[in-house]
Wavefront OBJ file of the C-alpha trace (Angstrom):
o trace
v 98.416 125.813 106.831
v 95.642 123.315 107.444
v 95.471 121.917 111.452
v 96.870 118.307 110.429
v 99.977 120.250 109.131
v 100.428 122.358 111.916
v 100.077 119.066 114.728
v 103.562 118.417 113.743
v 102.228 114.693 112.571
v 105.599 113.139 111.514
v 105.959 110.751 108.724
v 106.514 107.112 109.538
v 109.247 105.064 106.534
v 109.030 101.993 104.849
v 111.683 101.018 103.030
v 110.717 99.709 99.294
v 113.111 98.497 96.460
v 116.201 96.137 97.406
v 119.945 96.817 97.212
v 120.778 99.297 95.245
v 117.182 100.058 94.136
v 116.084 100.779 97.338
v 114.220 103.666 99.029
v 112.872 105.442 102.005
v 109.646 106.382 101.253
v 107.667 109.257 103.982
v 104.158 108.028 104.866
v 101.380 109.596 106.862
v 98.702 107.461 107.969
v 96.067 108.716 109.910
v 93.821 106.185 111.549
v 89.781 106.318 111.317
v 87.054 106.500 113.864
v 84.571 103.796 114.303
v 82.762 104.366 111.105
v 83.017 101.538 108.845
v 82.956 104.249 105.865
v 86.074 103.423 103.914
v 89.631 104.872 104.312
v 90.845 107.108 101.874
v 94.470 106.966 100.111
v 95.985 109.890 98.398
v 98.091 109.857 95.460
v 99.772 113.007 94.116
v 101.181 114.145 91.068
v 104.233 114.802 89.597
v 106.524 116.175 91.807
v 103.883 117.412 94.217
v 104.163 116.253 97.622
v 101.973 114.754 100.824
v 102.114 118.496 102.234
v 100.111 120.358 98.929
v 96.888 121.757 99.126
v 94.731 119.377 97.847
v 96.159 116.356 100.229
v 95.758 118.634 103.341
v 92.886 119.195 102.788
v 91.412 115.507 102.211
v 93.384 114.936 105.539
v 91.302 117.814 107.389
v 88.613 116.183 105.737
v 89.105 112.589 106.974
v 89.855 113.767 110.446
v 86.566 115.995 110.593
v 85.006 113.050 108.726
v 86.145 109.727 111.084
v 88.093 108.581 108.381
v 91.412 107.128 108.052
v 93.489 108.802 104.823
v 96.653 107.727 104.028
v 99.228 109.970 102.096
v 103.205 109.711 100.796
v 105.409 111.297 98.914
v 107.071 109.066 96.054
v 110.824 108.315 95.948
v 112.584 111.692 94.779
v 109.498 113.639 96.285
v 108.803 115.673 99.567
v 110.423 113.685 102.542
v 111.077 110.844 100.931
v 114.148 109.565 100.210
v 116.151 108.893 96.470
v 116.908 111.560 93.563
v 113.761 112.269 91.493
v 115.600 111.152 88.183
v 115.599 107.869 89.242
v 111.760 108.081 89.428
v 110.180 106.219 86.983
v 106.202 105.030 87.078
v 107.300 101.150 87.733
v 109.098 102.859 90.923
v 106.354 104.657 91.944
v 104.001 101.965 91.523
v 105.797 99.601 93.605
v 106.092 102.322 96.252
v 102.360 102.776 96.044
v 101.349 98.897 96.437
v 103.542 98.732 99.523
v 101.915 101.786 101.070
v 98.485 100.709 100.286
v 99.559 96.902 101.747
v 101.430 97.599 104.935
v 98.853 100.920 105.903
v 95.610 100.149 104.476
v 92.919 97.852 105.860
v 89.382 97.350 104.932
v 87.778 99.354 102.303
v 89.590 102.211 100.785
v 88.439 104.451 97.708
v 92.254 105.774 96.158
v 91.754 109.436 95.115
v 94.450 110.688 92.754
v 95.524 114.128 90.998
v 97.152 113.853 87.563
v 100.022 111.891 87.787
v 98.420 110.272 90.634
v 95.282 109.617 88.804
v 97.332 107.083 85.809
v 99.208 105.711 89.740
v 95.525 105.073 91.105
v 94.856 103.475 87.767
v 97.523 101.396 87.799
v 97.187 100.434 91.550
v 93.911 99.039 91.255
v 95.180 97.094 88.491
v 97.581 95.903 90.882
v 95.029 95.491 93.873
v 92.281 93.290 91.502
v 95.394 90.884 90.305
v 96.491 90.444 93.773
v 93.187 89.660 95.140
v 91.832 89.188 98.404
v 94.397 90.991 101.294
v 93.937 92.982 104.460
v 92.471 96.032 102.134
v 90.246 96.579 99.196
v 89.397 98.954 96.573
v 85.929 100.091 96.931
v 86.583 102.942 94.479
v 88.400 105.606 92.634
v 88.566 109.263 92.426
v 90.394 110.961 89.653
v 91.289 114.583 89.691
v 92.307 115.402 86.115
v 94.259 112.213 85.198
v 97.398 112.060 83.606
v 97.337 108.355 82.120
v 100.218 107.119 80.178
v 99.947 109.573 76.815
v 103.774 109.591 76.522
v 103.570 107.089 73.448
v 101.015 109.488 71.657
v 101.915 112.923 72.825
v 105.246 112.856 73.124
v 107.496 109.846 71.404
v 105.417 110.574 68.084
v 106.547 113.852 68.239
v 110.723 113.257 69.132
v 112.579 113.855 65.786
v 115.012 110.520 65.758
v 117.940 112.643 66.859
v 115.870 112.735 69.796
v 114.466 109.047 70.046
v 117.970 107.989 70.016
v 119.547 109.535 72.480
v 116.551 108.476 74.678
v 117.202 104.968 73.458
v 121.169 104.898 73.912
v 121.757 107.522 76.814
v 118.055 106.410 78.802
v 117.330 110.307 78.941
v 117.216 113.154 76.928
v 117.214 116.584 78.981
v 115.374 119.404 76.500
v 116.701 122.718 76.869
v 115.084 124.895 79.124
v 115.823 128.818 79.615
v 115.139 127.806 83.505
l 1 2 3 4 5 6 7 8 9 10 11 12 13 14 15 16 17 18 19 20 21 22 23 24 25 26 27 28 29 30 31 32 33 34 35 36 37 38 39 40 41 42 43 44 45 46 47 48 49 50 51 52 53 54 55 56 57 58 59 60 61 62 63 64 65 66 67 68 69 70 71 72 73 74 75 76 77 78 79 80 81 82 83 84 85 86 87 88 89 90 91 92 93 94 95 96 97 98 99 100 101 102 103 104 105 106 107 108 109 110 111 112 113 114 115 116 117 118 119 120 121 122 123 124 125 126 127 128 129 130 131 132 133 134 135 136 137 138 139 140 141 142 143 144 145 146 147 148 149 150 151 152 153 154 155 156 157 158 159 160 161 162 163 164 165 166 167 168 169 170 171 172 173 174 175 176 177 178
């Protein structure tokens, strides 16, 4: 367990999402030194969490470092609140713009692992059409992205008993011996 783990940080919320949409989402910001080096914001994967390995250890990085890092879990993930079938990437997106606006200021480079790669994607998308706010993107890391190949490697693939159900139930669980 890396030291910012064991200090017993504790997550600040922020609720996102109204009615019955919304969620608690489980933040941990830690704030930077006086370098003017910019911030970093981690995004995880699917269903990985603000406690894995990777996001401790960018944390024990920006403490040793001076810099401020910024880390959540999604709705349906870790310590945040909602059930993770309600996840979808709109939901996680919108979670992820109002992390990055209500915790980040100044320059910030958005690192992201797989799933969290296509949401760092996405997010700058987000950040360029909002323009100028409290934080920027001065770049992006991408740890094996995941980008949006559901059209190509999956739908193609459905048979149409499959595509239908998707289309008239909004899910289709596949069998799993787990």
């Amino acid at each position: 367990m890396s030291e910012t783990a064991a200090s017993g940080q504790e997550p600040a919320f922020i609720e996102v999402g109204e009615g019955r949409e919304a969620r608690r989402i489980a933040v941990r910001a830690r704030a930077g030194g006086a370098s003017s080096a910019p911030g970093l914001v981690w995004l995880g994967g699917f269903k990985s969490d603000m406690t894995g390995t990777k996001a401790l250890a960018l944390d024990a990085w920006a403490a040793e470092h001076g810099r401020s890092c910024v880390r959540f879990d999604y709705s349906g993930h870790g310590e945040s609140g909602g059930e993770f079938a309600d996840g979808t990437i709109g939901r996680w997106l919108e979670e992820s713009v109002a992390v990055f606006s209500q915790f980040c200021s100044g320059s910030q480079v958005v690192i992201g692992s797989s799933m969290g790669g296509w949401m760092a994607l996405l997010l700058a998308r987000e950040i360029a059409r909002r323009g100028g706010r409290k934080a920027q993107l001065a770049g992006l890391v991408l740890i094996a992205p995941a980008p949006d190949f559901t059209e190509e490697l999956m739908w193609k693939g459905f048979s149409p008993e499959i595509r239908a159900e998707i289309e008239t139930k909004g899910v289709w669980l596949r069998p799993s011996e787990y």
